[in-house]
C-alpha positions in Angstrom: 0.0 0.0 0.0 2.7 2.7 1.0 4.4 1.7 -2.7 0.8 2.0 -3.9 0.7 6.1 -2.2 4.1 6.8 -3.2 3.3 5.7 -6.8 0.1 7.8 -7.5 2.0 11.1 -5.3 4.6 10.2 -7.8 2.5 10.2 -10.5 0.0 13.1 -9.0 3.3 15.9 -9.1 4.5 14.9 -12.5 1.2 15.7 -13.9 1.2 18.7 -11.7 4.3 19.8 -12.6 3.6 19.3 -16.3 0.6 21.1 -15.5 2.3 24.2 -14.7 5.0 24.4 -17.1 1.5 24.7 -19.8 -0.1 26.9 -17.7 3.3 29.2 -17.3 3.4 28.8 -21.6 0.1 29.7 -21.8 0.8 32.3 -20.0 3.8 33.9 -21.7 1.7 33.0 -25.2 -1.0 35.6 -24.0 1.6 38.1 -22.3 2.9 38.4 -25.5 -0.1 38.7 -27.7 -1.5 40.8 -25.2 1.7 43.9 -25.7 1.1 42.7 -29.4 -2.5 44.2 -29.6 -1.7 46.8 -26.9 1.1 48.4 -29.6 -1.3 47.9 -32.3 -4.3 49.8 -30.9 -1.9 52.3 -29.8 -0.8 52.6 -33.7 -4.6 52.7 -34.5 -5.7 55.3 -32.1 -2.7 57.7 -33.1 -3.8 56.8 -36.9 -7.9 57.5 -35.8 -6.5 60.7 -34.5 -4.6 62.1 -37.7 -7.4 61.1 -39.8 -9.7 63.3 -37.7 -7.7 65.8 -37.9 -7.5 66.1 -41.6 -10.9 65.2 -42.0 -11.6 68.3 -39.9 -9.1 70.6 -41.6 -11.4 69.4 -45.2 -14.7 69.7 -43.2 -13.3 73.2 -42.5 -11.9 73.9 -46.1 -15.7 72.6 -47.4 -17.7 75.0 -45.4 -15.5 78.1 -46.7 -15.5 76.8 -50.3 -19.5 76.1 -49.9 -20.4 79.9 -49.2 -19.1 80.8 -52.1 -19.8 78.2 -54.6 -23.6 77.5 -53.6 -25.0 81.1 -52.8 -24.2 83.2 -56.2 -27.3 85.2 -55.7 -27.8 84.3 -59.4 -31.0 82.5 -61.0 -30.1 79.1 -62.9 -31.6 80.7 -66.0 -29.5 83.5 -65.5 -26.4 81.6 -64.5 -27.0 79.9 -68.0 -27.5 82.7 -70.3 -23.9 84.4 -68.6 -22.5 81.3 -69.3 -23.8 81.1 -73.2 -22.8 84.8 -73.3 -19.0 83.6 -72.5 -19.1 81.3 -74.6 -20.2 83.5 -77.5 -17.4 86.0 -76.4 -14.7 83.4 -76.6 -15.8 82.3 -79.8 -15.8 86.0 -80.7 -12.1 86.3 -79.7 -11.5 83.5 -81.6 -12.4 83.9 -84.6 -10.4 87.6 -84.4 -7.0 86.0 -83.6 -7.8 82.8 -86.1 -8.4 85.3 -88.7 -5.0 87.6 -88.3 -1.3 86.4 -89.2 0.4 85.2 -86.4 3.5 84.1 -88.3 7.0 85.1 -86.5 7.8 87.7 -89.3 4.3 89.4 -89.3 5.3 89.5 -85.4 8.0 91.7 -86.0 
């Protein structure tokens, strides 16, 4: 019987033992993996921060541009006939300039 006790206490620490040495890996494992996502969410809040910031700095940039670009005072109709009338110039201008000798003598 006292072989019998011995045996299974034997038995009982080298299990035990074995036991802890996974539990002290496991451990480690998760320590490690643990600092690995702590850096990472570090790196992703600085990143969330920089993108904020630009995406303010645009927000800001948006609401200038907006003013001017959406409140001409201007009817559409009459927004298109200044446009048509620009258009008409530019033709105008070049039909002058298509018409006269632009050669490098005739510059002179």
């Amino acid at each position: 019987r006292h072989g019998d006790a011995a045996s299974s206490y034997d038995k009982f620490m080298d299990e035990s033992n074995e036991d802890i040495a996974v539990m002290e890996t496991t451990e480690g494992h998760k320590e490690s993996k643990k600092q690995r996502v702590d850096n990472e969410l570090q790196s992703l809040k600085k990143d969330l921060e920089l993108t904020q910031t630009e995406l303010n700095t645009a927000l800001e940039y948006y609401e200038k541009l907006k003013e001017t670009c959406l409140d001409t005072g201007l009817s559409y109709e009459k927004r298109v006939k200044m446009r048509e009338e620009e258009i008409q110039s530019l033709k105008e201008a070049l039909d002058v300039l298509s018409s006269q000798d632009f050669t490098p003598a005739a510059a002179l």
